[in-house]
C-alpha positions in Angstrom: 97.7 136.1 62.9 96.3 133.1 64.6 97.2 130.8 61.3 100.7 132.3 61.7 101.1 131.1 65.4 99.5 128.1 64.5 101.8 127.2 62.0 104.9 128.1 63.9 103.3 125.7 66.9 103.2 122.9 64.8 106.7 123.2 62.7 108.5 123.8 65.9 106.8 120.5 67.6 107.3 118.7 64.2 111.1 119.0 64.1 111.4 117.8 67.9 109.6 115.0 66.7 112.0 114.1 64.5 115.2 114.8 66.2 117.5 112.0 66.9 119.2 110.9 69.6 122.8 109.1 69.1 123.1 105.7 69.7 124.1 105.2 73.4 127.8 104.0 74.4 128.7 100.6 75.7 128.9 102.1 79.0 125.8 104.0 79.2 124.0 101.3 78.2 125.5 98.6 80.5 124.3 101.6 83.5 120.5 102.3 82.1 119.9 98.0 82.2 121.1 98.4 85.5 118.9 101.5 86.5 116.2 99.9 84.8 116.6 96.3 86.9 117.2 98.0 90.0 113.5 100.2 89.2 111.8 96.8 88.3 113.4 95.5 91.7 111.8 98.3 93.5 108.4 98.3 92.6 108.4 94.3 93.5 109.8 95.7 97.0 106.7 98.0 97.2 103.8 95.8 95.7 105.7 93.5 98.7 105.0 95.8 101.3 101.5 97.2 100.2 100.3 93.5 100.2 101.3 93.9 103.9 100.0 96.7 104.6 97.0 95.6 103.4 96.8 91.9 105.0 97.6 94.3 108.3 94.7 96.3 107.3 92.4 93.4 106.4 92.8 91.0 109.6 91.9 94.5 111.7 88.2 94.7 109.6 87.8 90.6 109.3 85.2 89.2 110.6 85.2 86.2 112.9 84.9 82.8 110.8 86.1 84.2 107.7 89.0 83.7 105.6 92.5 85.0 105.7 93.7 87.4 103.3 95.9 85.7 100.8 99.9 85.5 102.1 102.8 87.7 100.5 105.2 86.8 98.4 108.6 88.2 99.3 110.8 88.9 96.2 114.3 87.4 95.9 116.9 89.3 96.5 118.2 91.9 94.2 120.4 90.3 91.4 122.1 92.6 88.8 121.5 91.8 85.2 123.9 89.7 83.2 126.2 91.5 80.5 127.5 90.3 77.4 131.3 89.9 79.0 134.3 90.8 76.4 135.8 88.7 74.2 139.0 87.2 75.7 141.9 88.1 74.1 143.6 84.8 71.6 146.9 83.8 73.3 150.0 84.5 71.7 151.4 81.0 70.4 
């Protein structure tokens, strides 16, 4: 009985495995670049703000005649990606 479940286990997780997904549209594309520069853009934001956190943290614990805790670098603002634009269409001569 337990080679039986066994078995089913492992053809059922086998054919997920090998399931495929259809290519994505233009559109949804175009919209998970975007999700995934805007995700990128938010961890920089948070590394950001941790470093400050932790300079805040730091000068409260330093002692007298030591260094500074290195400066933060602020990231640039947020700049959506680039996409390919369409091909314009040829004027009518």
């Amino acid at each position: 009985m337990k080679k039986i479940i066994a078995l089913t286990l492992c053809s059922l997780a086998s054919a997920t495995v090998f399931a495929a997904l259809p290519p994505l549209t233009p559109e949804a594309q175009e919209a998970a670049t975007l999700a995934k520069a805007k995700t990128a853009y938010g961890d920089k934001v948070g590394a950001f703000k941790l470093c400050l956190a932790q300079n805040k943290v730091a000068d409260q614990f330093r002692m007298p005649g030591t260094a500074a805790p290195a400066a933060c670098v602020a990231p640039p603002p947020f700049v959506a990606p680039v996409t390919a634009a369409a091909p314009a269409p040829a004027a009518a001569k």
